[in-house]
Each structure stands twice: as structure tokens, then as C-alpha cells.
C-alpha positions in Angstrom: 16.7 -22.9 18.8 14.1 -24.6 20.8 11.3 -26.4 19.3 8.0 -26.7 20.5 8.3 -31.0 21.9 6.2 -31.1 24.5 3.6 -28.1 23.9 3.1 -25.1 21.3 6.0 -22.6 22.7 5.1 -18.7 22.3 7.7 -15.6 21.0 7.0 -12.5 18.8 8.7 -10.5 16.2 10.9 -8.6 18.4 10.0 -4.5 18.6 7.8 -3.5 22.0 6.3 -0.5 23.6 9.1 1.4 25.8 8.6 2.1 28.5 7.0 6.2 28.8 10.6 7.5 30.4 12.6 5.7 28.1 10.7 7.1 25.2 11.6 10.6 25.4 15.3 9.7 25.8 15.5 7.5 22.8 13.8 9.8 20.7 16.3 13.0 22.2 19.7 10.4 21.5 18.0 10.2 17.9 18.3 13.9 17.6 21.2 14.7 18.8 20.1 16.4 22.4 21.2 13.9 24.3 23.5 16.1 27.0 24.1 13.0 29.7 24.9 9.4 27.4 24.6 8.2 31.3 21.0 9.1 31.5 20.0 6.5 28.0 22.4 3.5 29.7 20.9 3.5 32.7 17.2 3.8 31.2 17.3 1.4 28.9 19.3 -1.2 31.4 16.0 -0.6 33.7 13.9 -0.8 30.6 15.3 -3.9 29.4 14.6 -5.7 32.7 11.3 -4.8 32.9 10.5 -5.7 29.1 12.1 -9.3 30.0 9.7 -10.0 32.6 6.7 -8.7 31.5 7.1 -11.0 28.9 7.4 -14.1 30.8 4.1 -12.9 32.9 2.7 -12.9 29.8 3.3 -16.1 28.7 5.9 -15.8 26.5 8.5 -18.6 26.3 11.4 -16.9 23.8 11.6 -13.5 24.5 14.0 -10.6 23.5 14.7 -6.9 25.1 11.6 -5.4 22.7 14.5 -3.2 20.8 13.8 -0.5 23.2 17.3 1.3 23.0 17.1 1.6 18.8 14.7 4.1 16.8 13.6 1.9 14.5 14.4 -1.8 13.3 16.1 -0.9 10.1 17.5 2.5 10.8 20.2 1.7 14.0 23.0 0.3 11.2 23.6 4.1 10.3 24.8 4.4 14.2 26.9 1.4 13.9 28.4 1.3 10.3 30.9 3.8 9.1 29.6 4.8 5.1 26.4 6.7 6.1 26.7 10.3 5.7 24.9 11.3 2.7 22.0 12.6 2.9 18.7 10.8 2.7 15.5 10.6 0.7 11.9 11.7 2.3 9.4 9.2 2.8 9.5 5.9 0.8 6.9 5.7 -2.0 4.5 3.0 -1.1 3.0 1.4 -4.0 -0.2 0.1 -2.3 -0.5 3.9 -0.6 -0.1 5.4 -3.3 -3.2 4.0 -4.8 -5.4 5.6 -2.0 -3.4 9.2 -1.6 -5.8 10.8 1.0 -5.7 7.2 3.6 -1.6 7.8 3.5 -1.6 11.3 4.1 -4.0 10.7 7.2 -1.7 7.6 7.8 1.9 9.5 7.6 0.5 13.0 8.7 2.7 14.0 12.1 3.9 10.2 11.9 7.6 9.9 13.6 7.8 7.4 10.6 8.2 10.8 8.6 10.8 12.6 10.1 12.7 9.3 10.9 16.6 9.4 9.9 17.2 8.0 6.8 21.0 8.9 5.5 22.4 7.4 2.7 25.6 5.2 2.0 28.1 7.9 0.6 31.5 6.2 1.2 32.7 2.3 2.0 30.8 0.5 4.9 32.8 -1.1 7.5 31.6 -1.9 11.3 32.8 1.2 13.3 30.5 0.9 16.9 30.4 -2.1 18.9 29.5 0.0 21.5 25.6 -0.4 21.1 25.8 -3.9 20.6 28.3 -5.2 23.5 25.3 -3.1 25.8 23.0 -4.6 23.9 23.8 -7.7 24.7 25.3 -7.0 28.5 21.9 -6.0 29.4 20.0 -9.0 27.8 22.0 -11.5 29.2 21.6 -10.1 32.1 17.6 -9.6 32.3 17.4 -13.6 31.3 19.8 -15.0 33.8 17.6 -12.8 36.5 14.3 -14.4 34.3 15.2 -17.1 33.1 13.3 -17.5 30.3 12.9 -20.6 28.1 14.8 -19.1 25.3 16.1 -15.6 23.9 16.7 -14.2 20.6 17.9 -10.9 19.4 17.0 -9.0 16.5 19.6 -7.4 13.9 18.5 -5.8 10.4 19.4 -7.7 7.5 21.6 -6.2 4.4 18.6 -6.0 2.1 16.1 -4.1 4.5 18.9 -1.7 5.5 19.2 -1.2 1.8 15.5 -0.4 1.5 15.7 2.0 4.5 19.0 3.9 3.7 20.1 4.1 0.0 22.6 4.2 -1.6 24.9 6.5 -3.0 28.5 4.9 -3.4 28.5 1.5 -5.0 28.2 1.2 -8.2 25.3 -1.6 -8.0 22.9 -2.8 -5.5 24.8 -5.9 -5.3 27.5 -4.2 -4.5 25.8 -2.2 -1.6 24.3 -6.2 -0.7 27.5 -7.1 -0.4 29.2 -4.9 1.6 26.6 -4.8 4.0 26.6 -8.4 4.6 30.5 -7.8 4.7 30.1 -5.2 7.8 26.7 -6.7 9.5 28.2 -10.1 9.6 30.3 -8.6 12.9 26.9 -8.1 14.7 25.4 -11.2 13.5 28.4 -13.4 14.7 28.6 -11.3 18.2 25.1 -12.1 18.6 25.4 -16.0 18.3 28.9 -16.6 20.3 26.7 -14.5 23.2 24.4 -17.5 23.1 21.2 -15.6 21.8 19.3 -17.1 19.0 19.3 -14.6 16.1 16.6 -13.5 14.3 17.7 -11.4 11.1 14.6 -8.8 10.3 14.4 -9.7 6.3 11.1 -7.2 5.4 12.9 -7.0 1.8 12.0 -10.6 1.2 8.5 -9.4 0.8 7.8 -5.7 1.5 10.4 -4.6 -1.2 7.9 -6.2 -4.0 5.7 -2.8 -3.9 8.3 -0.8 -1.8 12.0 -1.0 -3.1 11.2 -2.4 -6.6 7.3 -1.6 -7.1 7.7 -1.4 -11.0 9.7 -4.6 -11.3 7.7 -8.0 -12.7 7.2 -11.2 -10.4 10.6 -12.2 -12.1 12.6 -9.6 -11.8 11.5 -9.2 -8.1 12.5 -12.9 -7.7 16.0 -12.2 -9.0 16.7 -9.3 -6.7 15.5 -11.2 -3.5 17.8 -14.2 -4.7 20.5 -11.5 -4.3 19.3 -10.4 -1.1 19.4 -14.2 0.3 22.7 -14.9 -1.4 24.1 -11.6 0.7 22.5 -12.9 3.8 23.8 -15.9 3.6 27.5 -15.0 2.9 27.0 -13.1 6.6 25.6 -16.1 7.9 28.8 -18.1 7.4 29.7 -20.0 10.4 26.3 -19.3 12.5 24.4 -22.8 12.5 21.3 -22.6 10.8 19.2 -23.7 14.2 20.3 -20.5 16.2 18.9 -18.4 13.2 15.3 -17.0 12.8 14.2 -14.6 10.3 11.0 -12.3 9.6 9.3 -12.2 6.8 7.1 -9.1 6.2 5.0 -7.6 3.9 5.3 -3.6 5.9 4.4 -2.8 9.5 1.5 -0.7 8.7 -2.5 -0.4 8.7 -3.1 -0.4 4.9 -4.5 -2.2 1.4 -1.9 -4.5 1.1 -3.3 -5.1 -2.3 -0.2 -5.2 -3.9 1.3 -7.2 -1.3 3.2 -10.7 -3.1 2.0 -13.5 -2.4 4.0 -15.9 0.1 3.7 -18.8 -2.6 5.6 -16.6 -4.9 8.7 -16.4 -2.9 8.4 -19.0 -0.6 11.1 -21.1 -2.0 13.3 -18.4 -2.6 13.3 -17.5 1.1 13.7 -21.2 2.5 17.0 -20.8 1.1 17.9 -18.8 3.9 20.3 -20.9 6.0 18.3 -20.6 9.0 15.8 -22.9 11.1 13.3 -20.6 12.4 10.9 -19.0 9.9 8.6 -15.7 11.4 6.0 -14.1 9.1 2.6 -12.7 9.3 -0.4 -15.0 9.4 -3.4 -13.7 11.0 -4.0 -10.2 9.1 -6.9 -9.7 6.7 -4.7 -10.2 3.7 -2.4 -13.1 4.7 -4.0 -15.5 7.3 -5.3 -18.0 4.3 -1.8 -18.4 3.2 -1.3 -21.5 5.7 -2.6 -23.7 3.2 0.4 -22.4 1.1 2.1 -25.8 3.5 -0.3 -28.0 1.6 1.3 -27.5 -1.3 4.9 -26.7 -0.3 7.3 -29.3 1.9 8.7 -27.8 4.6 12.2 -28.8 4.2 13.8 -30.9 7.5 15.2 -28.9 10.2 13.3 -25.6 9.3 10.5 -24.1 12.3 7.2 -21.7 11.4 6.5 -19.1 13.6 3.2 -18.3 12.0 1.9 -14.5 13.5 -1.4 -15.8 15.7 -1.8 -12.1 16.8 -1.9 -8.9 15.0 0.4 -6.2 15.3 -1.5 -3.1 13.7 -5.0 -3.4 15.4 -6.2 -3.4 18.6 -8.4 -6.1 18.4 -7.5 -8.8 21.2 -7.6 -12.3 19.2 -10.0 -14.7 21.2 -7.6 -17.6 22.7 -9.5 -20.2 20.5 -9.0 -18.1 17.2 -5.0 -18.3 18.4 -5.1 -21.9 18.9 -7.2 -22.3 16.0 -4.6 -20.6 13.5 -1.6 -22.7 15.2 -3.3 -26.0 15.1 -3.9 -24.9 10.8 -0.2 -25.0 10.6 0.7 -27.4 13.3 -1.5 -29.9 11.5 -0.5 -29.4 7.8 3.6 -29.1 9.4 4.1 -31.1 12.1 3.4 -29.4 16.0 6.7 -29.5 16.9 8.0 -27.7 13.4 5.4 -24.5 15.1 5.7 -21.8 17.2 3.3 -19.4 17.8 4.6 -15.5 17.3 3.3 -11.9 16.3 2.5 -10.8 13.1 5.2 -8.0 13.2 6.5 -5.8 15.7 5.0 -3.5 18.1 6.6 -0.4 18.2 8.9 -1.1 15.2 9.8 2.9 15.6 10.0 4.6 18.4 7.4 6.7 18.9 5.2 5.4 16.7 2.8 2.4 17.3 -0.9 1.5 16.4 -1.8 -1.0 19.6 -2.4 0.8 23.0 0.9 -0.7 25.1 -1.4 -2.5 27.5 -3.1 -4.4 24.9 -0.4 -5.0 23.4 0.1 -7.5 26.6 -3.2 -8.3 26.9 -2.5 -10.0 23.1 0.3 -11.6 24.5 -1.6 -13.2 27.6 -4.3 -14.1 24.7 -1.5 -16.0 22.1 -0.3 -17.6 25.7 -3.8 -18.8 26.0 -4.5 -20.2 22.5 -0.9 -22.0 22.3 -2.1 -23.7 25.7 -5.3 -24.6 24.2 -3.7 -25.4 20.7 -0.8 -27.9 22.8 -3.9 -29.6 24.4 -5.5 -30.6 21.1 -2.3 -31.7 19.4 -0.8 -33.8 22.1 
């Protein structure tokens, strides 16, 4: 992956607006009334261009296709994998919600987030679809060699956020369920890498699943189960060098408390273990932009990159250009510039249908981080 040498270089988490006509067609595949599978190729090829470059106006230097042909980040697998066909749970109990009942009804209420498929793991996994993937990956490579961006990534879910989102109901233990979804996933995170994309693995279990997937477990217990969840990752990481991986790090896509949100020094550790380079998590919300000074404390072991969120994914405030250069030059000074570069806090529209930030300022956030990295770059070289 490329590393920010000469100045602060720019990507984001990976999820973006789509386009108005794609949207319909995505969410009408997703049901089921999709009558022409001609009509969603051809859409999101189109949609997929224009994504590309409206992220190198922008300013952004490693750019992806903005996920715009999957309904949510975590959900896709149960189009791809062979396994899911039990039938789902409702709506995840969020422990930091929960605590304020009336704010999550107004927050859920006529949410696509609601009514999102969800089916669980009711016989053995196994990759069955390449389909979506080998398109996936036709139309990215050929948006950047139209583009020609500095870099491109692409974003796949990893085995323990999958298990968050679709549970399960065949193995006998959730390592089990790990491990077999590492097992089948591995075929998309090895087709990603030998198409020459850098891959960024979505790991939201690393931190959401504290208050989410095992809310009543201590700070122990939830450090054994993540050690699990990087030991799985891992074991589908096999033969991928560590500097064309990224990962996420997230503590939930969504305007709330966060009170019970884990602290990054808790896990931090636990998730460098990770045999990847690139290191994405959020940095500029209300509850987690102090935790730069977490680098103080904590060595950033050789080889590995930050990608510290400079802008905000759930509010529609537009960062000033100095606060972004600000919050990269906190990092950038504690880790070493060229171990930085600047990203989102999360995704945009990390289900169809349902985002918080207008689409147009989601751009104008972009143009903004473009600016601060430009100003950051000039104080650090």
C-alpha cells in the first residue's frame, strides 16, 4: 500500500452515496423484484465510474467503488456464501441504545437498517458466487485505469462482523462459525489481492461487538473473543502480504451515546496483531478523537500505517480544513508522517438507503480532508 512520503495522502472507509438511479435498483435486487439482472450491471458499471472520479475531484488519493452494488457492508456474504438460509433475528440489541429507549426508537423508526436481511447460518459455509465479485472487480479496475488514481482498495467483510450481522445456527461454537467463515471468505480476500487492489477487511467486531455481540461479557472475556476473531482473520489472510491489507476499526456506524463504547487502549494490542499494514479507525467523533494520544503510550510496530478518521461520517458538519490538518499532524507527529494517512471516520452510506450526511456534503467533507491533509503535508515537510 502506498504511504504518505512526500505529503499526507487522503482515502476513506469505503461505503458512499449511490447514485439516486442506482438506489432504487439495489434496494429492488435486495428484495427479490429485480425482473432485468441487465438493468443492476449496467447501473452500477455507470455508477462505479462516476464514484471513481468524483473522488479524485475531490481530492482523494486511494479510492474504492463506494460499495455501491451491495446493501450493506456486512450483509452481501449471505449472496455469496452457501450456509445462509435460516432465518434471521430482528434488530440487534444495542447496549448503549438500549440505555436511552425513546432516542433508538426515533433512531431505528422506518430505518432500512430495520428491515435489512439478516439470515442465519443453517448448514456448512462454502464460497458458492463469484459472480458479484469477478464484476466487482471488472468494473473497478476499469474506472482506475480510466482515473488513474494514486491507489485503490476494496472492501470485503471480515468473519467476525459477518458473524455479528448473520448468526448462527449450525456450528456448534462461535469458533467454529469463525472458522469456517475465514475458510470460505479467504476466496474473496485472495481474488481481491492477485487483482492488484489493496484490501481493506471491514473488522467492526474488533470494537463494536464489545456492547453489540457480547454486551454482557467483561473487558477479559471480550479480549478473548476478539483474539479469536483475529486468529480467524488471520488464517484467511494467509499468503496476502501484510502491506496490501488495511482494516477498519469501528465502534458502530451510527449517531448515538457511545458510552459504552471500549476504549481503543483496551484492544489496541490485540488488533495490531492483525497481519496487515494499514490501520483505519475513527478519530474525530465526540467520543474517540482524544484517543490519538493512545500513540504516546503505545509503539506503533514497523511496517504498520494509521488512517486516523479526520472527518465525520454521521453528522453534517463540514470539518474546517485546519481542524483536518490539525487532527493528522496529532498523529503524524506522535507516529511518524509517513506512517499517516488521512481517512473517514466510517462509511457513508454503509446501507443502502440509509445515510445521515446529505450526499453533497458528503463531498464537500472530502474536498475539506483534501484541504487539511494539504495544509497538514505543508507543516510536516
Amino acid at each position: 500500500m502506498k504511504r504518505s512520503i512526500e505529503r499526507i495522502l487522503t482515502t476513506h472507509t469505503g461505503s458512499l452515496p449511490r447514485p439516486d438511479a442506482l438506489l432504487p435498483i439495489v434496494e429492488q435486487k435486495e428484495s427479490g423484484k429485480l425482473s432485468d439482472p441487465a438493468v443492476f450491471s449496467t447501473a452500477v458499471k455507470s455508477a462505479v465510474d462516476t464514484i471513481v472520479r468524483k473522488q479524485i475531484d475531490c481530492g482523494v488519493d486511494v479510492v474504492n467503488d463506494g460499495e455501491v452494488d451491495k446493501p450493506s457492508y456486512a450483509t452481501y456474504p449471505k449472496d455469496r456464501l452457501s450456509g445462509f438460509g435460516g432465518t434471521g433475528e430482528g434488530i440487534m440489541a444495542i447496549a448503549d441504545l438500549a440505555d436511552y429507549p425513546e432516542y433508538a426508537q426515533r433512531v431505528f423508526q422506518n430505518s432500512p437498517v430495520a428491515t435489512l436481511k439478516r439470515p442465519a447460518c443453517n448448514g456448512p459455509l462454502a464460497y458458492k458466487d463469484r459472480s458479484g465479485l469477478e464484476t466487482e472487480l471488472a468494473n473497478l479496475k476499469a474506472a482506475v485505469a480510466s482515473a488513474k488514481p494514486v491507489d485503490a482498495f476494496m472492501s470485503a467483510a471480515s468473519p467476525g462482523v459477518i458473524s455479528i450481522f448473520l448468526p448462527n445456527q449450525y456450528y456448534k461454537t462461535h469458533e467454529a462459525y469463525l472458522t469456517a467463515l475465514a475458510d470460505a471468505m479467504k476466496v474473496e480476500y485472495q481474488a481481491i489481492h492477485q487483482a492488484g487492489f489493496v484490501l481493506q477487511v471491514d473488522c467492526p467486531d474488533l470494537a463494536m461487538g464489545r456492547h453489540i455481540q457480547f454486551p454482557d461479557a467483561s473487558l477479559a472475556e471480550f479480549r478473548k473473543n476478539i483474539e479469536l476473531h483475529v486468529e480467524a482473520l488471520n488464517h484467511a489472510l494467509v499468503g496476502i502480504p501484510a502491506d496490501r491489507v488495511r482494516i477498519h476499526l469501528c465502534w458502530g456506524n451510527y449517531e448515538g451515546p457511545h458510552h459504552r463504547d471500549v476504549p481503543l487502549r483496551d484492544i489496541i494490542d490485540t488488533v495490531l496483531k492483525v497481519n496487515a499494514a494499514g490501520l483505519s479507525y475513527e478519530a474525530s467523533n465526540p467520543r474517540h478523537e482524544h484517543e490519538w494520544a493512545v500513540f504516546k503510550d503505545v509503539k506503533l510496530p514497523a511496517g504498520k500505517v494509521l488512517i486516523p478518521g479526520v472527518i465525520d461520517s454521521v453528522s453534517n458538519f463540514i470539518e474546517h480544513p485546519e481542524l483536518v490538518a490539525q487532527r493528522i499532524c496529532n498523529v503524524a507527529r506522535v507516529v511518524g508522517r509517513e506512517n499517516v494517512m488521512a481517512g473517514s471516520d466510517c462509511g457513508f452510506a454503509t446501507v443502502a438507503g440509509f445515510h445521515n450526511v446529505d450526499p453533497k456534503i458528503t463531498w464537500s467533507k472530502f474536498q475539506s480532508m483534501a484541504e487539511g491533509a494539504r495544509i497538514a503535508s505543508k507543516e510536516l515537510w
